[in-house]
C-alpha positions in Angstrom: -152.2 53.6 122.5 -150.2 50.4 122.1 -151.5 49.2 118.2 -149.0 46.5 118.6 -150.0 44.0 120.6 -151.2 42.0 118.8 -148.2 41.3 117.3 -145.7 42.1 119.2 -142.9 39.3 119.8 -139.3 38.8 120.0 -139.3 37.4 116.8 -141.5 40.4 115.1 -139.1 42.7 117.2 -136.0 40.9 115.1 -137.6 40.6 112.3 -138.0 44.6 112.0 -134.3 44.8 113.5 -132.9 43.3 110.4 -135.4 44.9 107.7 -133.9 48.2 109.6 -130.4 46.9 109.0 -131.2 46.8 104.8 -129.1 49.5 103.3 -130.8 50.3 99.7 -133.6 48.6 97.5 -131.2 46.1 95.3 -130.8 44.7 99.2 -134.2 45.0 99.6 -135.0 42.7 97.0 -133.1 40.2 98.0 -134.1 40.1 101.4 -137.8 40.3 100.5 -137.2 37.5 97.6 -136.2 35.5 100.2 -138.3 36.0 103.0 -142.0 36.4 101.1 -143.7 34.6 98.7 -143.9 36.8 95.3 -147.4 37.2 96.0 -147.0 38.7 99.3 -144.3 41.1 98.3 -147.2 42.3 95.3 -149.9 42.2 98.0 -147.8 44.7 100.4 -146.9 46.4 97.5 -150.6 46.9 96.6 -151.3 48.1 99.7 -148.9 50.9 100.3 -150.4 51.8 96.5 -153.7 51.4 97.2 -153.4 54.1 100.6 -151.3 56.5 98.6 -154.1 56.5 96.1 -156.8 57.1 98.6 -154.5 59.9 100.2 -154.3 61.5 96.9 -158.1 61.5 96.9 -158.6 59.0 94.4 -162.4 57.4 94.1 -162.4 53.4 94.2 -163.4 52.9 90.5 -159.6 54.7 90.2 -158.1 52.8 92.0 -159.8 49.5 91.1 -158.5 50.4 87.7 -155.2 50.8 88.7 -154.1 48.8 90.9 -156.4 45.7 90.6 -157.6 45.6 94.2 -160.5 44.4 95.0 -162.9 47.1 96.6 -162.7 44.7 100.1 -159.5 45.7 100.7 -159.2 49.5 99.3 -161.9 49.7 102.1 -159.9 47.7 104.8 -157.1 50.6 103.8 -159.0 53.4 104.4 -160.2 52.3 108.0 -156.1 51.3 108.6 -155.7 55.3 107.0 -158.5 56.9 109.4 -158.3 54.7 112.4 -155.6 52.7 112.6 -152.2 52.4 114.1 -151.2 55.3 111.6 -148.5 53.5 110.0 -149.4 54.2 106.5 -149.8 57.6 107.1 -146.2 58.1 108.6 -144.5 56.1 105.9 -146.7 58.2 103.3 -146.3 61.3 104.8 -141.8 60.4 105.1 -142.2 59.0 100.8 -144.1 62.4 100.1 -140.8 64.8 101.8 -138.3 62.3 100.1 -139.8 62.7 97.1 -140.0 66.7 97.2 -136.4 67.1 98.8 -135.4 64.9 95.6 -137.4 67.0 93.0 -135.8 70.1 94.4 -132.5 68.5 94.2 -132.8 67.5 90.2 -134.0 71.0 89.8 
C-alpha cells in the first residue's frame, strides 16, 4: 500500500535525500536547528518517545508522566503504531538492534 501519497513531492523526496546525506547527530543538529522551529524538533522528538514507550508497554498515566504529552496524541501514536504506514515501528525496531549490537560491544 502506497502510505505516501499524501505527501509525496519532489520537494519531500529532497528533502529526505539530504536528511539521508547527514553523517552523525552534531550534523544533525545543525541541520534540524536550521530547518525546524525548536518546538517542532521537541514535538518529533516526543513522538518517537511517546511510541517507544507504548512499545515497551507503558500505560498512558506513564507516559503522561514522562514525557508531557497530552493523552490526544499518545492515542494518535498508537493508531500510527497499529495501523499506520509502520514507520515507527521500523525505525523502533532498527534503534532497538543498534542499541543491543552496542551493549554487546561495551561488554
Amino acid at each position: 500500500m502506497d502510505y505516501h501519497h499524501k505527501i509525496k513531492s519532489e520537494a519531500v523526496d529532497n528533502l529526505f535525500k539530504a536528511i539521508l546525506l547527514l553523517e552523525s547527530i552534531d550534523e544533525c543538529y545543525r541541520f534540524f536547528e536550521d530547518i525546524c522551529t525548536i518546538g517542532e524538533i521537541q514535538a518529533m522528538a516526543q513522538r518517537l518517545e511517546v511510541a517507544r514507550m507504548l512499545k515497551e508497554g507503558m500505560t498512558y498515566n506513564e507516559i503522561v508522566k514522562k514525557t508531557g504529552a497530552s493523552t490526544a496524541t499518545i492515542s494518535r501514536i498508537k493508531r500510527y503504531l497499529n495501523y499506520g504506514a509502520d514507520g515507527y515501528n521500523l525505525i523502533l525496531e532498527r534503534m532497538k538492534k543498534q542499541e543491543e549490537k552496542q551493549k554487546k560491544k561495551d561488554e
